[in-house]
C-alpha positions in Angstrom: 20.3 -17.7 46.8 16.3 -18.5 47.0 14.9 -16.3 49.7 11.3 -15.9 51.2 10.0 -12.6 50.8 9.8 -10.6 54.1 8.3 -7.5 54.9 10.2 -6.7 57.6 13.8 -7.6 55.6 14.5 -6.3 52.2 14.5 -8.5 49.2 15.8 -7.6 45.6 13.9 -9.5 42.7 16.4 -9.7 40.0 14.5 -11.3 36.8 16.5 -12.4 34.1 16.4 -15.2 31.3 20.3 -15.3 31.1 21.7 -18.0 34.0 24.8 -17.1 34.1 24.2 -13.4 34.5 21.3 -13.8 36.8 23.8 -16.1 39.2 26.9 -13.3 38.3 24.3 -10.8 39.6 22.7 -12.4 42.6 26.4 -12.8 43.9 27.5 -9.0 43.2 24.1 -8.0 45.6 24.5 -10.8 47.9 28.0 -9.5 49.0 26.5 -6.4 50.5 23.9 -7.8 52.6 20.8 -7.5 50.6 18.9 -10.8 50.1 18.3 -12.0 46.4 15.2 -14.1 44.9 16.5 -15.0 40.7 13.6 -15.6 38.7 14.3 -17.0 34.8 10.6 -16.2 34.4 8.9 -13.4 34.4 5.5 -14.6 34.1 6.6 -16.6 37.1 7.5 -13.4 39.3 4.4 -11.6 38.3 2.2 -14.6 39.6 4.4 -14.9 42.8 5.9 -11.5 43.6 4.6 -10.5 47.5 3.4 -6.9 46.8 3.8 -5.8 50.3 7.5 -6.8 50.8 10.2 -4.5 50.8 12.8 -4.0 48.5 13.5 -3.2 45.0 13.4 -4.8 41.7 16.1 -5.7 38.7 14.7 -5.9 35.5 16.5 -7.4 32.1 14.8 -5.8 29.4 14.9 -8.1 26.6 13.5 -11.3 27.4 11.4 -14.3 25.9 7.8 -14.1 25.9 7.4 -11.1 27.9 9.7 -8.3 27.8 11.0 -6.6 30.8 9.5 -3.1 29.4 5.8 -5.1 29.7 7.0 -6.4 32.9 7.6 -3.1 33.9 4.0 -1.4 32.3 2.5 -4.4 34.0 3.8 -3.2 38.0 2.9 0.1 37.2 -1.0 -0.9 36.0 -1.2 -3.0 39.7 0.2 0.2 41.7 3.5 -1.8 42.6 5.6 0.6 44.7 9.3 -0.8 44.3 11.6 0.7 42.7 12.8 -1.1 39.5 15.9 -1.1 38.0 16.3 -2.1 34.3 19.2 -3.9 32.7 19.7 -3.9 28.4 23.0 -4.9 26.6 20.9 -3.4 23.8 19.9 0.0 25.2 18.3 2.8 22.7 17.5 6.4 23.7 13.5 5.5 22.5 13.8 2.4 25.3 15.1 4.4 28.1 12.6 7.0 27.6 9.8 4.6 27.7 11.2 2.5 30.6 11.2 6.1 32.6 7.7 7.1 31.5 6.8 3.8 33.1 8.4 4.2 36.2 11.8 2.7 36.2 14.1 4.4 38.8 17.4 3.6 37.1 18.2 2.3 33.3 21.7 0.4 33.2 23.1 -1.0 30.2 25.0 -4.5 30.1 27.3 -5.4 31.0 27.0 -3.6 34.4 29.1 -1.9 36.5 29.0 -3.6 39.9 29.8 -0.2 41.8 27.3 1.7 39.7 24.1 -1.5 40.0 24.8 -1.8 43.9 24.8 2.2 44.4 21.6 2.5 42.3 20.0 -0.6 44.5 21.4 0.5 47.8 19.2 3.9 46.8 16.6 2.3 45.3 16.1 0.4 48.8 16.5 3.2 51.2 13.9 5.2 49.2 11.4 2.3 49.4 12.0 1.6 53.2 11.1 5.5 53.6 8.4 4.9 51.2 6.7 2.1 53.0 7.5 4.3 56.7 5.8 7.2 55.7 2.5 5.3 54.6 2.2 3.2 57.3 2.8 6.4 58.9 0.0 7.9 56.9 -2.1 5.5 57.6 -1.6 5.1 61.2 -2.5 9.2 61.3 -5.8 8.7 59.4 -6.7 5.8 62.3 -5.8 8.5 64.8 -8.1 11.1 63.3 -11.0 8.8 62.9 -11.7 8.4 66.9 -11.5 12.7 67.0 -15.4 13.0 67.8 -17.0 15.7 65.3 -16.2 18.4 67.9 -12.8 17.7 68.5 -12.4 17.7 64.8 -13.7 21.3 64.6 -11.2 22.4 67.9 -8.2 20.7 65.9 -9.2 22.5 62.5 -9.2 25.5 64.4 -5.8 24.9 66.0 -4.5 24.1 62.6 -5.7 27.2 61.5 -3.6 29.3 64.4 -6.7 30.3 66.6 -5.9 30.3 70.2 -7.5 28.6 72.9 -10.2 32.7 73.5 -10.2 32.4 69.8 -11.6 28.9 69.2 -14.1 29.8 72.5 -15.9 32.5 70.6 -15.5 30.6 66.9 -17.6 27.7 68.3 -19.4 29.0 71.1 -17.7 27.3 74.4 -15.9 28.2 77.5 -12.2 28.2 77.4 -12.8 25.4 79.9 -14.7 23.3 77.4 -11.9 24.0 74.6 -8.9 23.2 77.0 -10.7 19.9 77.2 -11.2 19.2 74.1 -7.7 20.5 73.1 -6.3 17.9 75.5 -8.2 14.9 74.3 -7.4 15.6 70.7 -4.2 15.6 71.7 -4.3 12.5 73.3 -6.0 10.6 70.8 -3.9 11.6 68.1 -0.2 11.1 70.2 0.6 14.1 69.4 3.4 15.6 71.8 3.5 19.2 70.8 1.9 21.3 68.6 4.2 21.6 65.9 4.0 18.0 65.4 0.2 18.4 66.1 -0.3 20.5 63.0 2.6 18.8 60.9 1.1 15.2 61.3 -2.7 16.4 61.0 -3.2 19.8 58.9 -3.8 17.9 55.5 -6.8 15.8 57.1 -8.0 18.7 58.9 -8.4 20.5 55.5 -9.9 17.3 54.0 -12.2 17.6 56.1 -13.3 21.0 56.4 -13.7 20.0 52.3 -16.1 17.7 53.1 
């Protein structure tokens, strides 16, 4: 059941102390697709976990030397994105509360039902796939936007804005030649293939930088 961490396949950390849970568990998840890496120790995940794969984490609670709700306070201090799933045969309203506060998608009490912990993981895995799509979107945008030259960047605030082609002429001073060009190379640049998905993708860093 030892798996290398991919980012390209997701992976579900399931850290507990207990063996034969943490083998009863890595069975359930293994029988609907989703690889499983056990760890017995936590200090042993936080020293190895692969912060840029995808996937989700399970999370016993009580544990020794390091509790899972430390475990947990300890992801959120490093900006870990994965959803985490906590597990408790020894649940108290106080617990849950703080394990939310902290981040924790899902709090489950033991001993789990296997419909309810694959639902909650099969969500929990979805949502972090999406996650990790829309800032590599993200990202890939703000590349785009950072070959606009400073002009272009004034035409495509303008767009954004709902000028028209005469409009954005007379706002900057230039033919309608000049801003059809410019329109076109903006477009271009940023791979944009209409406008609604021009102004969708690039509004937010348009604003940012008329901010600036």
């Amino acid at each position: 059941m030892n798996t290398t961490a991919s980012p390209l396949s997701p992976l579900v950390h399931l850290i507990d102390d207990d063996e034969a849970v943490r083998n009863g568990l890595a069975l359930l998840i293994s029988t609907v697709g989703l690889r499983v890496q056990p760890w017995a120790d936590p200090q042993a995940f936080l020293a190895q976990f692969d912060r840029q794969s995808i996937g989700a984490i399970v999370l016993d609670v009580r544990m020794p030397g390091i509790s899972g709700l430390t475990v947990l306070d300890t992801l959120a201090a490093q900006g870990v994105d994965h959803p985490v799933i906590m597990l408790t045969g020894h649940g108290t309203v106080e617990m849950c509360r703080r394990a939310f506060k902290s981040g924790a998608m899902e709090f489950l009490e033991k001993p789990v039902n296997d419909e309810q912990l694959i639902d909650a993981l099969q969500k929990a895995v979805r949502q972090h796939v999406k996650s990790r799509d829309r800032r590599q979107a993200d990202r890939s945008a703000r590349e785009r936007y950072a070959q606009l030259s400073e002009r272009e960047r004034e035409v495509l605030g303008l767009i954004v804005a709902g000028l028209t082609n005469k409009e954005i002429g007379r706002a900057l001073d230039l033919s309608p030649r000049t801003v059809e060009s410019h329109r076109a190379s903006l477009f271009a640049k940023l791979e944009a293939e209409s406008l609604a998905q021009l102004i969708r993708q690039y509004a937010t860093l348009a604003d940012e930088a008329d901010g600036l």
